[in-house]
C-alpha positions in Angstrom: 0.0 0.0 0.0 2.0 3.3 -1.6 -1.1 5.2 0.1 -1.0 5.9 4.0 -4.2 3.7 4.8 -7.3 5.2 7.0 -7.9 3.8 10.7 -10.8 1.6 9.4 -8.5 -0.3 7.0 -5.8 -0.9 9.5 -8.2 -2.6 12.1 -9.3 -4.6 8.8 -5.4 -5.4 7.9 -4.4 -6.9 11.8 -8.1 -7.9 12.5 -8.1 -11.6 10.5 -6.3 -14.2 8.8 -5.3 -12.3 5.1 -2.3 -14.2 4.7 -2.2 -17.4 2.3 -0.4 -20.1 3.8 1.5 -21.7 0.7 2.9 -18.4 0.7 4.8 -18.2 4.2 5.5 -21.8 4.1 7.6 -22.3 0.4 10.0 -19.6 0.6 10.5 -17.8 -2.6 14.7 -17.6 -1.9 15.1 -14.8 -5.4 13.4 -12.5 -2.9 15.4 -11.2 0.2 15.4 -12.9 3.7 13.7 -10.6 6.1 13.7 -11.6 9.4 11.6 -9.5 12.1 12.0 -10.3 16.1 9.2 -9.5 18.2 10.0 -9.4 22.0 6.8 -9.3 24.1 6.0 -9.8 28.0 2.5 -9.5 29.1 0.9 -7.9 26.1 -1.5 -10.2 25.4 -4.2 -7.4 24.8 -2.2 -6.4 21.5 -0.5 -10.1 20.7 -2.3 -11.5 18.1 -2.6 -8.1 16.0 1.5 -7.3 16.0 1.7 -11.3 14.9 -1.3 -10.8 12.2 0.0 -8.0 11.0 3.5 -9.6 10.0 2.4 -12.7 8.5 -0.6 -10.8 6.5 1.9 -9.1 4.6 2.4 -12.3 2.6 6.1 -11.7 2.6 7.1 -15.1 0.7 10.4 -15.2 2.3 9.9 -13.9 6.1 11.7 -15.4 9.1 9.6 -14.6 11.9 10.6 -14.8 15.8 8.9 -14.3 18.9 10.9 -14.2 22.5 8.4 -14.3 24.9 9.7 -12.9 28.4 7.4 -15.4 30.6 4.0 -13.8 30.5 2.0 -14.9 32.4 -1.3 -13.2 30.6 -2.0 -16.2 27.8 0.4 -14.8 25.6 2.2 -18.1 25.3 -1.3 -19.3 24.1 -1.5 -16.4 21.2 2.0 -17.4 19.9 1.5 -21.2 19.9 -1.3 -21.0 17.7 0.6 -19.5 14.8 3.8 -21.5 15.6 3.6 -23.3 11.9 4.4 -20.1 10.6 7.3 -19.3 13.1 11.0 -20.2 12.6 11.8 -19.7 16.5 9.6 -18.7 19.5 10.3 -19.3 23.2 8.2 -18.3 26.7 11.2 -17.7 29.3 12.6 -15.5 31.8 15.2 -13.4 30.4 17.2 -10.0 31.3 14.8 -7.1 29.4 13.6 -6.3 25.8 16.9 -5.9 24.3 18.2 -8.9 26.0 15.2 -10.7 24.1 15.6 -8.8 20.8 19.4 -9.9 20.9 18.4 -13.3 21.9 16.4 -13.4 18.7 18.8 -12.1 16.4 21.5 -14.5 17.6 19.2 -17.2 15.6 18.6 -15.2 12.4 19.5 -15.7 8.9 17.8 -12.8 7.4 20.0 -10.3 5.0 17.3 -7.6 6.2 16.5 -7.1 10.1 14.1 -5.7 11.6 12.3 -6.0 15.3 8.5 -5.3 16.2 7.3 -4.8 19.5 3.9 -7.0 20.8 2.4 -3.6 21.0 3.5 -2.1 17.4 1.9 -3.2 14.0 3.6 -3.2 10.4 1.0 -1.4 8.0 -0.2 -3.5 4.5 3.2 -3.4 2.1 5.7 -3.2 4.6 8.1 -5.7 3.9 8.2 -5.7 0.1 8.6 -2.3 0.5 11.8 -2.4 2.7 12.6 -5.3 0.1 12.0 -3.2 -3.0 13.9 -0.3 -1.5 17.1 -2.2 -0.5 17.1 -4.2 -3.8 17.0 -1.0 -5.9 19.6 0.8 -3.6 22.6 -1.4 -2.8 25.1 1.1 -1.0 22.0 1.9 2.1 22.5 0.3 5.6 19.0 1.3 7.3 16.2 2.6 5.6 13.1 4.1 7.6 9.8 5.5 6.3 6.7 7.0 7.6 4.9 6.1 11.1 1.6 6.6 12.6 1.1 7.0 15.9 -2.2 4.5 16.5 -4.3 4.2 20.3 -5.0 1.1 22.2 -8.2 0.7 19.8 -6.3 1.0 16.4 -7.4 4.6 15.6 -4.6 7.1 14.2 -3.0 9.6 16.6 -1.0 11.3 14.1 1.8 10.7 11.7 5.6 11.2 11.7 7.2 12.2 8.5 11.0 13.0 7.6 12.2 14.4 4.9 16.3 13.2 3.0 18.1 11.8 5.8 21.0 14.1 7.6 24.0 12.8 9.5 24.2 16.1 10.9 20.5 16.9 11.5 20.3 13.5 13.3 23.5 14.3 15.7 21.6 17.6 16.2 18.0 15.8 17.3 16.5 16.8 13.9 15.4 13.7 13.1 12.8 11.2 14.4 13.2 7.7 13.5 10.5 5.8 14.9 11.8 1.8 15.8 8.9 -0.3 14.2 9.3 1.7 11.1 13.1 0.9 10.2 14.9 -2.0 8.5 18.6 -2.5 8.1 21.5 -4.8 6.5 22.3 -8.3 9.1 26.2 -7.0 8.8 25.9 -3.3 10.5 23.7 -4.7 13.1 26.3 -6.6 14.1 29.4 -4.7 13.2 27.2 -2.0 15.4 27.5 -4.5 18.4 23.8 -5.2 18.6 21.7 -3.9 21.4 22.8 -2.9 24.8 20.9 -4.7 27.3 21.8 -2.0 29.8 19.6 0.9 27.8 15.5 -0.1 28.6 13.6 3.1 26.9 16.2 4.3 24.1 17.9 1.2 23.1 16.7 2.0 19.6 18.7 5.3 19.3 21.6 3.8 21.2 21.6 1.5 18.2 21.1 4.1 15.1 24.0 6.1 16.8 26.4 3.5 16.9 25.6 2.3 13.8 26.1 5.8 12.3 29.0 5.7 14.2 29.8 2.8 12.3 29.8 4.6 8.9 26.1 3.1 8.1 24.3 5.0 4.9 20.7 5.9 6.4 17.7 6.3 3.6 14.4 7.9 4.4 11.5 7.2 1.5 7.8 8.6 2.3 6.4 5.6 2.0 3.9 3.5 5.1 5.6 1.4 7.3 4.2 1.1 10.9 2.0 2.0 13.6 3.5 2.9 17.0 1.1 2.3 19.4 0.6 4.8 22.0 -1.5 3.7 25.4 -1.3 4.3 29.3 0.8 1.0 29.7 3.9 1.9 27.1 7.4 2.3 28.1 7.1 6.1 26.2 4.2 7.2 28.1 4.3 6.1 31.4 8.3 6.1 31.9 9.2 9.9 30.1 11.4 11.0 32.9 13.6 8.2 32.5 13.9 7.8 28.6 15.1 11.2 28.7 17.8 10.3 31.4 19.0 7.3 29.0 18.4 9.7 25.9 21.1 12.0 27.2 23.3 9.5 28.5 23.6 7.4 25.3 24.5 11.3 23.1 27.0 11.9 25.3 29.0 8.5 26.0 28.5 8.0 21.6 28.4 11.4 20.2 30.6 13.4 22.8 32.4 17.1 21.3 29.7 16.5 18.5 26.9 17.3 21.3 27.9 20.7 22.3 25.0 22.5 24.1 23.6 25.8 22.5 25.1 26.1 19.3 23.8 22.0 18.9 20.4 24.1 20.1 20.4 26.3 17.2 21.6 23.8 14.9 18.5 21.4 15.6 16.4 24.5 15.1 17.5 24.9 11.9 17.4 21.5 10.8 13.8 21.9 11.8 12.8 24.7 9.6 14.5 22.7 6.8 12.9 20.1 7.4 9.2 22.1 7.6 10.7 23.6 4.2 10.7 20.1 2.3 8.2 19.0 3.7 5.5 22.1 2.1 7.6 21.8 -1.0 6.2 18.1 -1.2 2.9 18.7 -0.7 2.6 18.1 3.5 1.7 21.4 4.3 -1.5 20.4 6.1 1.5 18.1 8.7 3.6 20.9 9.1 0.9 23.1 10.3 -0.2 20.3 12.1 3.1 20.2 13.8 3.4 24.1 14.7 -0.3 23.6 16.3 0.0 20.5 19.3 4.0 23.0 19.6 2.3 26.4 20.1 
């Protein structure tokens, strides 16, 4: 879906079985091996739509894995009944998310990685899109494209667009690339050292540091990738004190002269009327004002 889809079509997409099983099951091997990790712990209440809405992209050659924390909320339950279409899952106690992400990872194939949290959906297209985009452009590491921001009942919040990716609009805080809507090559995950299990709220920007660290080429294309979900329970709304502290922890022990107070201030500011620039030039006008409005 090159269109962003409408609330009522997104509960439609992660509502029911869409996916054909012959597809998932004979692995097309000329297309490329995309394996998403999903870590969960006691999200039952949003399971089965985060698992529906990987395998209904029809993605002929997915590798799918679920690392289950030990919930004790049926979860195990959800997962078991779409184990035929599993590589890996497990239900055990383990040290955090990103200790279960990396636990994942370690038993992956895929050329293209990617992780989805029990809470987060992919949007219809997805993964050939990531495929499409990394097939046509050989030299990117990560490519990330456009999120919404959908409540507890599937409705959309609001959107996050970017405009061409910026090493030094990113360094500056200038640009927002949400988790569930990124992809990147197997080798800079790993040359990037995976996760940090120490890092609980911004282990994803601890990551996209070091692995621009790392000398990874970042692409941003306009095109639907996820929904973030936003509800009372989520790390990012009930826990914003703290992924602050991490945020500025993890720019300073990776980014260090680079981050340099107020002129890194004005800098982001100017990234940000760039961005709001580009973005009117392409047509988003109705975002950006959107934008200045929840700010003023």
């Amino acid at each position: 879906m090159s269109r962003h889809p409408t609330s009522q079509e997104i509960r439609a997409f992660i509502s029911r079985v869409v996916f054909f099983e012959s597809v998932l099951l004979k692995k097309d091997e000329t297309l490329p091996r995309i394996t998403v990790v999903t870590p969960s712990f006691n999200q039952g209440e949003y399971l089965e739509r985060c698992i529906l809405s990987v395998l209904n992209q029809n993605y002929a050659n997915l590798e799918y894995i679920i690392i289950d924390g030990g919930s004790k909320d049926g979860s195990a339950d959800i997962i078991r009944s779409y184990e035929k279409y599993l590589a890996y899952w497990v239900s055990e106690k383990d040290d955090g998310q990103s200790d279960g992400i990396n636990k994942g990872f370690k038993r992956s194939s895929g050329e293209i990685l990617a992780w989805l949290n029990s809470d987060d959906i992919y949007l219809p297209g997805a993964l050939q899109s990531a495929a499409d985009i990394f097939r046509k452009r050989p030299v990117i590491d990560l490519f990330f494209g456009d999120a919404f921001v959908i409540d507890k009942n599937d409705d959309i919040l609001r959107e996050f667009k970017e405009v061409k990716f910026s090493r030094r609009a990113m360094i500056c805080r200038a640009v927002n690339i949400i988790q569930p809507n990124a992809f990147w090559r197997r080798n800079i995950f790993f040359l990037a050292g995976m996760l940090r299990t120490r890092y609980h709220y911004v282990m994803d920007i601890d990551l996209w540091l070091r692995m621009l660290k790392a000398g990874a080429r970042f692409y941003y294309e306009s095109v639907p990738v996820a929904g973030f979900r936003m509800h009372k329970e989520s790390k990012t709304s009930s826990q914003g004190p703290l992924f602050k502290r991490e945020s500025q922890e993890v720019r300073r022990e990776i980014l260090g002269q680079e981050l340099v107070g107020r002129r890194t201030d004005f800098l982001r500011r100017i990234f940000l009327l760039r961005k709001a620039f580009l973005l009117i030039l392409r047509g988003e006008w109705r975002y950006v004002l959107e934008g200045l409005h929840r700010h003023l």
